[in-house]
N, CA, C and O atoms as a GROMACS GRO file, in nm:
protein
  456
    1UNK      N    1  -0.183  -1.546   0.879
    1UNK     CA    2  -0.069  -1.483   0.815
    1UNK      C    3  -0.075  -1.333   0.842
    1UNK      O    4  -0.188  -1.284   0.854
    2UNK      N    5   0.028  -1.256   0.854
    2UNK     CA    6   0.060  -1.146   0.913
    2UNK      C    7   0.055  -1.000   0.787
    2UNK      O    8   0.136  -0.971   0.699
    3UNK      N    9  -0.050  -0.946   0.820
    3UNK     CA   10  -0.089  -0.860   0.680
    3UNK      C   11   0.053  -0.775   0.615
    3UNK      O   12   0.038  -0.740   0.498
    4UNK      N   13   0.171  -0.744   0.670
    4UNK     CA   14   0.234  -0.756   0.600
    4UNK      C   15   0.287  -0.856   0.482
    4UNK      O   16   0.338  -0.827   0.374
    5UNK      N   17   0.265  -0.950   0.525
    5UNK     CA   18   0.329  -1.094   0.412
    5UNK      C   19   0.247  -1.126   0.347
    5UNK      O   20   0.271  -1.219   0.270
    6UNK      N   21   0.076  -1.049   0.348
    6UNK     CA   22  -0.029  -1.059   0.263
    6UNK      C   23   0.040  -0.931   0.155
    6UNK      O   24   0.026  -0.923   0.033
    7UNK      N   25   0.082  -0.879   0.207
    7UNK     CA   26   0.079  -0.715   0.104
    7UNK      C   27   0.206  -0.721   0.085
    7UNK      O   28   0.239  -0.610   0.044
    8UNK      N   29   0.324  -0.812   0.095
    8UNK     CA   30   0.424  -0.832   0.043
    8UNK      C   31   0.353  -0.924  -0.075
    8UNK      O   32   0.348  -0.873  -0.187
    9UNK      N   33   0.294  -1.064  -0.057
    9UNK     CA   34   0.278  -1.170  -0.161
    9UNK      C   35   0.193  -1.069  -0.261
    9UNK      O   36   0.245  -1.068  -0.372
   10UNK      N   37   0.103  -1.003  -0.253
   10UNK     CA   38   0.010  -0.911  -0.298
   10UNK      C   39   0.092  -0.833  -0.400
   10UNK      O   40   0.081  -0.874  -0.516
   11UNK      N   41   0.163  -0.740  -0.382
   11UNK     CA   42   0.292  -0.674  -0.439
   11UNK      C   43   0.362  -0.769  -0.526
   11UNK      O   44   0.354  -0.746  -0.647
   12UNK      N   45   0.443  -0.893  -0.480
   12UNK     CA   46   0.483  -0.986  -0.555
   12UNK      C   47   0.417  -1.026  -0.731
   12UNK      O   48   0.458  -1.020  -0.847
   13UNK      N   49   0.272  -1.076  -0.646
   13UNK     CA   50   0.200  -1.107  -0.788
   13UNK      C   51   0.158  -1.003  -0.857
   13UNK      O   52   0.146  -1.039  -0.975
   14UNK      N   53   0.122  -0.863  -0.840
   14UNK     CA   54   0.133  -0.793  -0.923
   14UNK      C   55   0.204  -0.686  -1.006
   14UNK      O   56   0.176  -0.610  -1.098
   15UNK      N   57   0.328  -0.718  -0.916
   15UNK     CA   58   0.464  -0.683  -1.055
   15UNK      C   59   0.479  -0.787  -1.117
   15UNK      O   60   0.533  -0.747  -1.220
   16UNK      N   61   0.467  -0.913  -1.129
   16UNK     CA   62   0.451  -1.006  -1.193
   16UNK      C   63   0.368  -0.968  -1.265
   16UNK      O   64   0.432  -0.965  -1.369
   17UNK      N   65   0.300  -0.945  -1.283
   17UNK     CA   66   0.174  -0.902  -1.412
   17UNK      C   67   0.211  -0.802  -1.458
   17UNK      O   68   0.173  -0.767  -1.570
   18UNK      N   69   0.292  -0.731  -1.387
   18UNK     CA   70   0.310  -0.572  -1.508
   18UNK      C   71   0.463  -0.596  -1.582
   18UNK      O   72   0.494  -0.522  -1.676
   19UNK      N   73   0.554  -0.698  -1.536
   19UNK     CA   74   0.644  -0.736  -1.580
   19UNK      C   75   0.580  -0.870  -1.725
   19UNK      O   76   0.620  -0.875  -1.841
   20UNK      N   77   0.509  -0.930  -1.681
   20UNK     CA   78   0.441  -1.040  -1.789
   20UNK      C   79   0.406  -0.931  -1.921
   20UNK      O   80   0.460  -0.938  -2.031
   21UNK      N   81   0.280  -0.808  -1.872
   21UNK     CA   82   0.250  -0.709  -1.971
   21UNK      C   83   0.364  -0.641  -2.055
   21UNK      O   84   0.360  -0.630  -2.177
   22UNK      N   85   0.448  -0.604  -1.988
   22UNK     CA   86   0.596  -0.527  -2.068
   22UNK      C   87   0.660  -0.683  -2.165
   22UNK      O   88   0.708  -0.665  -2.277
   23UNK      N   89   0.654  -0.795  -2.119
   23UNK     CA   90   0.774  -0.887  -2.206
   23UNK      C   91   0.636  -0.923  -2.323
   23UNK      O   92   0.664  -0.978  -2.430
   24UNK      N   93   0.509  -0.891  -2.293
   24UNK     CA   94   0.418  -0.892  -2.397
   24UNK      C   95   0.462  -0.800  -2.517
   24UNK      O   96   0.477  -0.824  -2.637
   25UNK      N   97   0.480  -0.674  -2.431
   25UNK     CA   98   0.452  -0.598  -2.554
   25UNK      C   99   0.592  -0.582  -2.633
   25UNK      O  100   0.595  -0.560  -2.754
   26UNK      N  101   0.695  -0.593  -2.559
   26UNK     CA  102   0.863  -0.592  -2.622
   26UNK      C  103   0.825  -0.742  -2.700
   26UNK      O  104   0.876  -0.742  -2.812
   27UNK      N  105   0.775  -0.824  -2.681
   27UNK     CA  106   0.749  -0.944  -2.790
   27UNK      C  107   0.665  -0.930  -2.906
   27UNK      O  108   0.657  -1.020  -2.990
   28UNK      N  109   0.597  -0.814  -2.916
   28UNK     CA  110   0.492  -0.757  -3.007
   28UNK      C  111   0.492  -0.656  -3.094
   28UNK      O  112   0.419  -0.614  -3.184
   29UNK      N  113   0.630  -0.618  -3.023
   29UNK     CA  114   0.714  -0.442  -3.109
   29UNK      C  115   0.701  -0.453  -3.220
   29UNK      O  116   0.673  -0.348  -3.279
   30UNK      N  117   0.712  -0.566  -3.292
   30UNK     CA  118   0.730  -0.592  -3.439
   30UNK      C  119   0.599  -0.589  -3.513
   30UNK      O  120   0.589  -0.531  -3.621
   31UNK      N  121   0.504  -0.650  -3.458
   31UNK     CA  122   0.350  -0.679  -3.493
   31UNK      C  123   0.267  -0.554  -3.569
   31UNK      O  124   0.268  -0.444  -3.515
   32UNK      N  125   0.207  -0.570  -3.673
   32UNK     CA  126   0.190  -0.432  -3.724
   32UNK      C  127   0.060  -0.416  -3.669
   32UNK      O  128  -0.008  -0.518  -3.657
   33UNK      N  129   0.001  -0.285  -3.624
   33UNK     CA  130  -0.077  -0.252  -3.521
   33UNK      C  131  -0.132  -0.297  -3.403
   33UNK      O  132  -0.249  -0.285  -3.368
   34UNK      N  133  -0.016  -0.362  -3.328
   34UNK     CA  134  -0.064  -0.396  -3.206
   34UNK      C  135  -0.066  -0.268  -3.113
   34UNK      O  136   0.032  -0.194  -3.102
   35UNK      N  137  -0.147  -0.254  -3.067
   35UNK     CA  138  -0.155  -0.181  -2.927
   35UNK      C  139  -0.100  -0.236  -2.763
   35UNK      O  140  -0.146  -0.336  -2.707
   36UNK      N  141  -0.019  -0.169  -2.719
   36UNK     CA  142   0.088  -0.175  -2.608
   36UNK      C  143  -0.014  -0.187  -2.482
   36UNK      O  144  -0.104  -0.103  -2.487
   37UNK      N  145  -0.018  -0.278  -2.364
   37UNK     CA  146  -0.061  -0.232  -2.284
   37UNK      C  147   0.007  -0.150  -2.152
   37UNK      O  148   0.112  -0.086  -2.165
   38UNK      N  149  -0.059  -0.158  -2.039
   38UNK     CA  150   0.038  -0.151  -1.928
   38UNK      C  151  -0.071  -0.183  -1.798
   38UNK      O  152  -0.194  -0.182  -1.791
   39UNK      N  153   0.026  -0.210  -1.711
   39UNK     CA  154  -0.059  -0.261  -1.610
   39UNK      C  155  -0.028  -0.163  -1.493
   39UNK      O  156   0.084  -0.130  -1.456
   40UNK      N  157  -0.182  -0.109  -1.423
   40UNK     CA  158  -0.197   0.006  -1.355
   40UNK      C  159  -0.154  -0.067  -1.174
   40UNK      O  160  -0.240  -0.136  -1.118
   41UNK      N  161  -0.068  -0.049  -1.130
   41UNK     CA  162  -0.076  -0.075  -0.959
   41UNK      C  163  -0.161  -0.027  -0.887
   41UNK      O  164  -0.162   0.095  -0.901
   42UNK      N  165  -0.237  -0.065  -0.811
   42UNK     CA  166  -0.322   0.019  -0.720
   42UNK      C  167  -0.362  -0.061  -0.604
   42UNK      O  168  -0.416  -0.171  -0.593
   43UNK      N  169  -0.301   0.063  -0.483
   43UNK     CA  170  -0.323  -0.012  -0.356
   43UNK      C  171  -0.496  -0.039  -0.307
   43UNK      O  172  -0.571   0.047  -0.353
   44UNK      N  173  -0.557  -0.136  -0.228
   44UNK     CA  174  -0.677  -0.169  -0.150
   44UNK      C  175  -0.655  -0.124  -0.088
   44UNK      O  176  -0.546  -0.074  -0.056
   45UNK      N  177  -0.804  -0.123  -0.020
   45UNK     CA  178  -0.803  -0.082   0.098
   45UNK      C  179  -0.723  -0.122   0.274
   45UNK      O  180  -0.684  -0.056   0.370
   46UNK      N  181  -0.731  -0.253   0.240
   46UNK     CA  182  -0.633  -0.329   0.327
   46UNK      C  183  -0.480  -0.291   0.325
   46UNK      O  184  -0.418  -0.298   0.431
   47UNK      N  185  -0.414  -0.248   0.199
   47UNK     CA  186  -0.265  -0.203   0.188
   47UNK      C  187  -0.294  -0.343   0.034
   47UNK      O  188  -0.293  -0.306  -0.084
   48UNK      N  189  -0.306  -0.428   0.057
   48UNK     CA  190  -0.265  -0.521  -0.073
   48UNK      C  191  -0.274  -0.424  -0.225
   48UNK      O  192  -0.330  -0.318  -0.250
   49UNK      N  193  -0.181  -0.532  -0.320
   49UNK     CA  194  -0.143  -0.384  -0.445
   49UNK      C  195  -0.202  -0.525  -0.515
   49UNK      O  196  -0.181  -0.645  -0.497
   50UNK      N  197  -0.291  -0.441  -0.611
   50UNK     CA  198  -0.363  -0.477  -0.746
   50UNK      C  199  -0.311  -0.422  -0.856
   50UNK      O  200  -0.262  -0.310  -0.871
   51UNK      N  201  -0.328  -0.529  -0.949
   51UNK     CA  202  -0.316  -0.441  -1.098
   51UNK      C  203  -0.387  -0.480  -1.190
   51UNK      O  204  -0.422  -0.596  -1.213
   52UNK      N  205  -0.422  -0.342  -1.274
   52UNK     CA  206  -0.520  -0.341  -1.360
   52UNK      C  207  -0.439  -0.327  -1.513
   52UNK      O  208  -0.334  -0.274  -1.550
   53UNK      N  209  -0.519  -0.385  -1.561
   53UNK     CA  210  -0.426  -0.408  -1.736
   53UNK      C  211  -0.545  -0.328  -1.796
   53UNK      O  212  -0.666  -0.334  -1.774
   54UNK      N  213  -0.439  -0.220  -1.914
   54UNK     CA  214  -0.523  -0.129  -1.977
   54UNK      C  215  -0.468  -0.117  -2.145
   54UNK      O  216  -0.348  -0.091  -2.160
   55UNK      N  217  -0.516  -0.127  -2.215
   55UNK     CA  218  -0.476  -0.076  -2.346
   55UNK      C  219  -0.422   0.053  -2.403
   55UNK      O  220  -0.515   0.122  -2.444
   56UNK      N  221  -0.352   0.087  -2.414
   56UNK     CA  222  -0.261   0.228  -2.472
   56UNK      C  223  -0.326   0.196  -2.579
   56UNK      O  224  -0.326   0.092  -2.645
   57UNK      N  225  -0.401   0.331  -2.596
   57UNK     CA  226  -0.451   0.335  -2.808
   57UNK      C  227  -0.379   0.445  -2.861
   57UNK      O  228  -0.403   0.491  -2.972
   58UNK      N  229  -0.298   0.485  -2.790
   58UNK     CA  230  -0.208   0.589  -2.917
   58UNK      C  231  -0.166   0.506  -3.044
   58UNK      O  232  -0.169   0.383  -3.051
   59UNK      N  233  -0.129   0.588  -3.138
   59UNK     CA  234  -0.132   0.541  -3.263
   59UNK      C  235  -0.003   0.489  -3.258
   59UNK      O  236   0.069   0.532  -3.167
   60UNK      N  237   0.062   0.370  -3.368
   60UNK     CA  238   0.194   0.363  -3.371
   60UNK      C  239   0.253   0.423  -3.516
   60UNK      O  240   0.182   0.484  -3.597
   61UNK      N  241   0.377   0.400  -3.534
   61UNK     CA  242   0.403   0.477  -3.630
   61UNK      C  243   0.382   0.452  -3.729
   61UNK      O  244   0.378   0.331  -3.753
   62UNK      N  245   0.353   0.556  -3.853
   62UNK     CA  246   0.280   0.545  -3.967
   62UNK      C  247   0.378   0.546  -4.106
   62UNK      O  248   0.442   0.639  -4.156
   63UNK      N  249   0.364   0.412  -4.144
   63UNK     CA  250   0.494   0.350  -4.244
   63UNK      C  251   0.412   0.410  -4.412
   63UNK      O  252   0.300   0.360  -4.417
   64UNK      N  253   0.428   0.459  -4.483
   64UNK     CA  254   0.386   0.475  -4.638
   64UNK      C  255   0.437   0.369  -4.684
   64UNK      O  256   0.553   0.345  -4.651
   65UNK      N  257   0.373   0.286  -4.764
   65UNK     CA  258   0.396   0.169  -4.847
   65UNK      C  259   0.412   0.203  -5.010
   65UNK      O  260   0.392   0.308  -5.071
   66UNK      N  261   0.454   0.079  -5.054
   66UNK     CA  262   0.496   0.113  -5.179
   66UNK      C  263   0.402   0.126  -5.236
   66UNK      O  264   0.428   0.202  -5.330
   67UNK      N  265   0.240   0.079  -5.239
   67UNK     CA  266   0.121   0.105  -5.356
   67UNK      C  267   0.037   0.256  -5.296
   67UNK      O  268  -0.068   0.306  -5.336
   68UNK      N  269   0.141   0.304  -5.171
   68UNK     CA  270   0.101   0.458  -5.172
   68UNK      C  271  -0.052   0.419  -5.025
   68UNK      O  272  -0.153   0.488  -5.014
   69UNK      N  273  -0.023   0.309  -4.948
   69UNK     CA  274  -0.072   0.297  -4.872
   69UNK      C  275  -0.037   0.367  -4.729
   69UNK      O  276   0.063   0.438  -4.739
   70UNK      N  277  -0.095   0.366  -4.595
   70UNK     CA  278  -0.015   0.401  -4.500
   70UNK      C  279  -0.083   0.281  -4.425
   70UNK      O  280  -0.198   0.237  -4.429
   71UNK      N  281   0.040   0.241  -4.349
   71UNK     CA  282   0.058   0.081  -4.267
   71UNK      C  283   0.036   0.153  -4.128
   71UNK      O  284   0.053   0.272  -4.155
   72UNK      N  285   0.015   0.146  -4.032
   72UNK     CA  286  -0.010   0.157  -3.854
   72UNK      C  287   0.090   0.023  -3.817
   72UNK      O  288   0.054  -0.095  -3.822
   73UNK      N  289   0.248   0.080  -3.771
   73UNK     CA  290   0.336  -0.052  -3.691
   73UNK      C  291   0.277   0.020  -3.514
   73UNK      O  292   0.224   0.125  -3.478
   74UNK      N  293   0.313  -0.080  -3.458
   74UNK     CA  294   0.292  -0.117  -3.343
   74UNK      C  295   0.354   0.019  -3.256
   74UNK      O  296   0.459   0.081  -3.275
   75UNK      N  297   0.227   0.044  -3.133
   75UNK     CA  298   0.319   0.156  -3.057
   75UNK      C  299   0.374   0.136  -2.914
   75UNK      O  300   0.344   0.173  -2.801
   76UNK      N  301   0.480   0.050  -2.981
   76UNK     CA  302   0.536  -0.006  -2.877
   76UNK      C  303   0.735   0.115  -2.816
   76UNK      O  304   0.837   0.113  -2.884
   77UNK      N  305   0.727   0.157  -2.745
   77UNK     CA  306   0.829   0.226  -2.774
   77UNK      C  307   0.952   0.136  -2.689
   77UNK      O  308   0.962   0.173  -2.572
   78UNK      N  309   1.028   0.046  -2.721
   78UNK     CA  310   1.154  -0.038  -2.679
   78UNK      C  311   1.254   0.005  -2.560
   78UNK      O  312   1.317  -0.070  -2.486
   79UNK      N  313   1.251   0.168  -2.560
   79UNK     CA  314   1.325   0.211  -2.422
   79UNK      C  315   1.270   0.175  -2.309
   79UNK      O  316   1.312   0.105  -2.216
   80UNK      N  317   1.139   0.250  -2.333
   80UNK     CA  318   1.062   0.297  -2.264
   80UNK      C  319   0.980   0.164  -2.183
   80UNK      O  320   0.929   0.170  -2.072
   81UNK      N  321   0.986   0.040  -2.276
   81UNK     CA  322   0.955  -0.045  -2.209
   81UNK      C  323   1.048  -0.161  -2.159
   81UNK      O  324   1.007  -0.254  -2.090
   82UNK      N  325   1.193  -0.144  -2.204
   82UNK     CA  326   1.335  -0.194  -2.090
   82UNK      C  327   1.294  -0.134  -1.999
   82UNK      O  328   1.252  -0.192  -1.899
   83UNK      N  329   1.297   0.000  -2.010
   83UNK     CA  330   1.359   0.074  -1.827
   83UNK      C  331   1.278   0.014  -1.745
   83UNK      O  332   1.312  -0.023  -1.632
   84UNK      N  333   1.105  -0.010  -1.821
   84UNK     CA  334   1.000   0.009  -1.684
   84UNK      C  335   1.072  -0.156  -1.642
   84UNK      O  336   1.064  -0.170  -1.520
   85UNK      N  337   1.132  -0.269  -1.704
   85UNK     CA  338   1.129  -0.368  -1.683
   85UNK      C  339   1.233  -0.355  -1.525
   85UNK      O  340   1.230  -0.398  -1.410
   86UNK      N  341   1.301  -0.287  -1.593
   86UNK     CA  342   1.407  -0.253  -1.485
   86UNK      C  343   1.389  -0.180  -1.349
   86UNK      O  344   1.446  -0.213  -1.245
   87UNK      N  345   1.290  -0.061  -1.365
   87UNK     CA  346   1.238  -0.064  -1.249
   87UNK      C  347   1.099  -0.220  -1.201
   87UNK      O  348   1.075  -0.229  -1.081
   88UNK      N  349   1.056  -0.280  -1.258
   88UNK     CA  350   0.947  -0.385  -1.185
   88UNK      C  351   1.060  -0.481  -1.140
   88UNK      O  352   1.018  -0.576  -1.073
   89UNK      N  353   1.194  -0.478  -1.160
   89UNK     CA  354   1.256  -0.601  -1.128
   89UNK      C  355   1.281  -0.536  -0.998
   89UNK      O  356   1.221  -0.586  -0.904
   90UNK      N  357   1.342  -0.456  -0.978
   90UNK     CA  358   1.394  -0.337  -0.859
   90UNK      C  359   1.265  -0.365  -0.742
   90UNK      O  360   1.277  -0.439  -0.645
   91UNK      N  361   1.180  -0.311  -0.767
   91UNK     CA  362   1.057  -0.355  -0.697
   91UNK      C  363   1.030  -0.461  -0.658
   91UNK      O  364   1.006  -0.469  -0.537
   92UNK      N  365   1.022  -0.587  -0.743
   92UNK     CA  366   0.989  -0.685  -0.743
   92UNK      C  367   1.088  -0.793  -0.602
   92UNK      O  368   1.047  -0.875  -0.519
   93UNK      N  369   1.245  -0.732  -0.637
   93UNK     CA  370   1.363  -0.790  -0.550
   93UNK      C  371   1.295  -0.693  -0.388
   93UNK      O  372   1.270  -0.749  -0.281
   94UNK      N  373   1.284  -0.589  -0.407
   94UNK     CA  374   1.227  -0.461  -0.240
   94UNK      C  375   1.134  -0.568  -0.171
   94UNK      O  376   1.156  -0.611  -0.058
   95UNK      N  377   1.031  -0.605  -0.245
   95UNK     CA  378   0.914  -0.638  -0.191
   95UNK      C  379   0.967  -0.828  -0.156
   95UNK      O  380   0.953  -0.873  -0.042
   96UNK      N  381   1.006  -0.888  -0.233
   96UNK     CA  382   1.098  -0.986  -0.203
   96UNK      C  383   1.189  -1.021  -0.072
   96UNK      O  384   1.180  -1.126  -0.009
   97UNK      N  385   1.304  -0.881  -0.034
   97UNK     CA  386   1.324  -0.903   0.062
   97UNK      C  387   1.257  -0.907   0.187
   97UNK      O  388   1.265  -0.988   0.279
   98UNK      N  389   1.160  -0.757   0.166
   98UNK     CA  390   1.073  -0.769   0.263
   98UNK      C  391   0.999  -0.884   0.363
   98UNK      O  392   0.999  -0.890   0.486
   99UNK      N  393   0.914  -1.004   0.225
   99UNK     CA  394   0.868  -1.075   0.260
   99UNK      C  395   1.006  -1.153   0.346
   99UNK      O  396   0.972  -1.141   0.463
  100UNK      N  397   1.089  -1.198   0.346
  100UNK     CA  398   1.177  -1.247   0.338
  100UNK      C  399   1.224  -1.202   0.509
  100UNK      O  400   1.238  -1.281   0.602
  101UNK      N  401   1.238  -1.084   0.509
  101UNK     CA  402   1.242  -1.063   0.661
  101UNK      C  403   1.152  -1.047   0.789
  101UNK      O  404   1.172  -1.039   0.911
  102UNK      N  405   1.028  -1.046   0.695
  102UNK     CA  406   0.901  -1.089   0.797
  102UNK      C  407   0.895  -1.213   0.810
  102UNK      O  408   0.823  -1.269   0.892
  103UNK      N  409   0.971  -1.270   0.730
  103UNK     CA  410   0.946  -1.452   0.770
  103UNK      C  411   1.054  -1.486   0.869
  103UNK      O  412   1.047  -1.591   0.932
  104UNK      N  413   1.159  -1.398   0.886
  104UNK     CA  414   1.230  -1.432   0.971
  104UNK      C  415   1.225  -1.396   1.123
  104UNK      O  416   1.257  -1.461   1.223
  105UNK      N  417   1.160  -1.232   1.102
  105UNK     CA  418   1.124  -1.206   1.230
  105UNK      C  419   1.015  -1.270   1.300
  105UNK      O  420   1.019  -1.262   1.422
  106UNK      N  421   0.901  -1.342   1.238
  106UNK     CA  422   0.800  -1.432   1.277
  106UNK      C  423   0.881  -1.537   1.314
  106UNK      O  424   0.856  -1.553   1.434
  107UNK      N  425   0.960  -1.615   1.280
  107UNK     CA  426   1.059  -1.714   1.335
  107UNK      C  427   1.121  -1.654   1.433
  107UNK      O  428   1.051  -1.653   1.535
  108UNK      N  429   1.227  -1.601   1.446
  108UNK     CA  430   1.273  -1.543   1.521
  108UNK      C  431   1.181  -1.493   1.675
  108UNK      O  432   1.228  -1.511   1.788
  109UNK      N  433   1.044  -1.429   1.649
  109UNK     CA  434   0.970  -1.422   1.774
  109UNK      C  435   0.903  -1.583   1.854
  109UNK      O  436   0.868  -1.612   1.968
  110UNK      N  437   0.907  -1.632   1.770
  110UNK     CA  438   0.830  -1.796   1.782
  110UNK      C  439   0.956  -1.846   1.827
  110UNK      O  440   0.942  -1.858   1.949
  111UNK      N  441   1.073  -1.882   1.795
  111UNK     CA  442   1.211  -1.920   1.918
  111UNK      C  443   1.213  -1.878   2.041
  111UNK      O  444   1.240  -1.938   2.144
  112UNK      N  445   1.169  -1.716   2.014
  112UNK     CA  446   1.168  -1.648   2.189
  112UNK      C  447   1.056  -1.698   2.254
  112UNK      O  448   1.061  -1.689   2.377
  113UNK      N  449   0.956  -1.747   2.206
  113UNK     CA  450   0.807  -1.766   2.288
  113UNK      C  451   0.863  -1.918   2.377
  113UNK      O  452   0.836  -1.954   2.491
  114UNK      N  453   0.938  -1.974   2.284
  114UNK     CA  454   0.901  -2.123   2.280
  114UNK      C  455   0.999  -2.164   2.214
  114UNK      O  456   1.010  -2.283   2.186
   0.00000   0.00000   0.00000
């Protein structure tokens, strides 16, 4: 297989994981002190893209309760984790076509051989 279509599939599965991490934590917004993660991209040495999942420990916001307690809700911030969804989908479709036209030009050269 042709190390582009390694580092296309490569890319593939790990916006998949940083897209899985974001519908985690938009599913968790509500949860009182959950901590948000996010998942770090990082290219190998070969070109293939990894990702690393990390915990955000910033605090979330701090609710006063009625017996004069303070509650920790979740620091999940809801914009901030649409948009990124919106850019991993963006990405996710780039790297998509890509693969998509290396499979054709590998066809396409394999007709001319033969």
């Amino acid at each position: 297989m042709p190390l582009s279509v390694n580092n296309s599939i490569s890319a593939l599965n790990a916006l998949s994981t940083k897209q899985n991490v974001t519908a985690n934590n938009i599913a968790n917004s509500e949860t009182k002190g959950f901590k948000k993660s996010t998942a770090v991209l990082e290219e190998s040495s070969t070109g293939a893209v990894n990702s690393r999942i990390q915990t955000v420990n910033t605090p979330g916001t701090i609710i006063p309760q009625a017996d004069g307690t303070l509650e920790e809700m979740s620091n999940v911030d809801l914009i901030q984790e649409t948009t990124a969804m919106i850019t991993t989908r963006h990405a996710y479709e780039a790297n998509l076509k890509a693969l998509k036209i290396s499979t054709a030009m590998e066809d396409n050269a394999l007709d001319m051989i033969g």
